[in-house]
C-alpha positions in Angstrom: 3.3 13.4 105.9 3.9 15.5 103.1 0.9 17.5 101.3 0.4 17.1 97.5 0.4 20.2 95.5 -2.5 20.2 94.1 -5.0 23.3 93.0 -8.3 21.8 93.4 -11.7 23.1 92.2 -12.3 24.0 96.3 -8.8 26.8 96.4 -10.4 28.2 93.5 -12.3 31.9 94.1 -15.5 31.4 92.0 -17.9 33.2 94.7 -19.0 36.7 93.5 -19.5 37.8 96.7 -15.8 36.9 97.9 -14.4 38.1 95.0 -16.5 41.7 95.7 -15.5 42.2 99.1 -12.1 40.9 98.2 -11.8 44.0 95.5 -13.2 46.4 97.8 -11.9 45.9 101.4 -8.4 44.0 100.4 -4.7 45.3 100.8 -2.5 45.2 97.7 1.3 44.9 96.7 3.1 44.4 93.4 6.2 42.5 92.8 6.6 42.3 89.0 5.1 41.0 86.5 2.5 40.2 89.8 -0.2 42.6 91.2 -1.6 40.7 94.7 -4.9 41.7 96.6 -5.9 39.8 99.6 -8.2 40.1 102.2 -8.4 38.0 105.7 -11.6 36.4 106.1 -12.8 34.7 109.2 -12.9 30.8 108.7 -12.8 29.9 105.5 -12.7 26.4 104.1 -10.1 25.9 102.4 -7.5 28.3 104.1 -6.6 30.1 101.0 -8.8 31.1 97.9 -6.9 32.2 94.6 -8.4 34.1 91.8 -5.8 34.0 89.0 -5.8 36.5 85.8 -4.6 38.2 82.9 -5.5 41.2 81.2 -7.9 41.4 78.0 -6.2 44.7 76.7 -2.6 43.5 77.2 -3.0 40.5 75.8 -5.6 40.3 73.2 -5.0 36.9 71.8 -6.6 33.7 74.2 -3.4 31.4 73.5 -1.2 34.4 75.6 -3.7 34.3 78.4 -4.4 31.2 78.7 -0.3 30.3 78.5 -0.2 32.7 81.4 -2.5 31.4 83.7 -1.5 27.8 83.1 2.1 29.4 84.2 0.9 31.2 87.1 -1.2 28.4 88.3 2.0 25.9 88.0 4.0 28.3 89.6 1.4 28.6 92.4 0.8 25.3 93.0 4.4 24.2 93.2 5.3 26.3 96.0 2.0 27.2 98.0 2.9 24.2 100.4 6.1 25.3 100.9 6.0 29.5 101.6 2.4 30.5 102.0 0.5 26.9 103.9 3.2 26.9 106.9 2.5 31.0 107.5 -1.3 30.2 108.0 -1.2 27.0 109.4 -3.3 26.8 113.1 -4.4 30.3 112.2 -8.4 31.1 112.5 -8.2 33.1 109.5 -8.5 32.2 106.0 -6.8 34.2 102.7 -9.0 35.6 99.9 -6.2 36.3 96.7 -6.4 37.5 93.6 -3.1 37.3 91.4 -3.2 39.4 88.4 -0.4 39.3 85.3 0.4 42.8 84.6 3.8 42.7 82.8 3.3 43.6 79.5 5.1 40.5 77.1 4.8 36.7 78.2 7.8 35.9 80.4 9.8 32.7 80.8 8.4 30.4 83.6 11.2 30.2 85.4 10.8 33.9 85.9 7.0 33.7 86.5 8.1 30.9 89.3 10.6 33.2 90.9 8.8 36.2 91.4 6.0 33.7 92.4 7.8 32.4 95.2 8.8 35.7 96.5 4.7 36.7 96.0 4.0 34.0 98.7 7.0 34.9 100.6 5.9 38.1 101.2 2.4 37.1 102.0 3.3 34.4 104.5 5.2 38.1 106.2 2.0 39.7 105.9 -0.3 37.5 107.3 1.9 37.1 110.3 
């Protein structure tokens, strides 16, 4: 059976707490225009928590950010099924994330897609 790539309200990181320890006990890589921070939790439901954003200062206009993360969160929710869910699967561990646009103009989305896929690439590796 094949999973539907969806980004529900539940794969969304909205708990502060998470989202605290996440920024001060998670590991970090960048892959352009991408930072990533994640953290390994101990069962969490749903397996993997995202946090998607884009910064104030670069982008100072809402129609840029918001353009962003409605690229981001496409690109993420095209391919999460196929490069990050199989890496975690029958794992006892869940993923905190937090994705966070730092290139400095608004790229295409194929691009954003791209360097998405190798973002959950590399932490399907990572998690291993």
């Amino acid at each position: 059976m094949m999973k539907k790539n969806t980004f529900s309200k539940e794969e969304r990181l909205c708990s502060k707490r998470l989202i605290n320890s996440l920024f001060h006990k998670g590991s970090s890589f960048f892959i352009y225009p991408y930072r990533i921070i994640f953290l390994r939790v101990d069962e969490l439901q749903p397996a993997v928590q995202v946090l998607l954003s884009v910064s104030k200062r670069r982008f100072r206009h809402a129609v840029h950010r918001n353009l962003l993360k409605r690229r981001m969160r496409e690109a993420y929710r095209v391919q999460k099924n196929e490069q990050l869910y199989p890496a975690l699967e029958n794992r006892s561990f869940g993923l905190l994330l937090a994705i966070q646009y730092v290139g400095k103009e608004v790229l295409d989305y194929a691009i954003m897609c791209k360097r998405m896929a190798d973002v959950l690439k590399r932490l399907g590796e990572e998690t291993q």
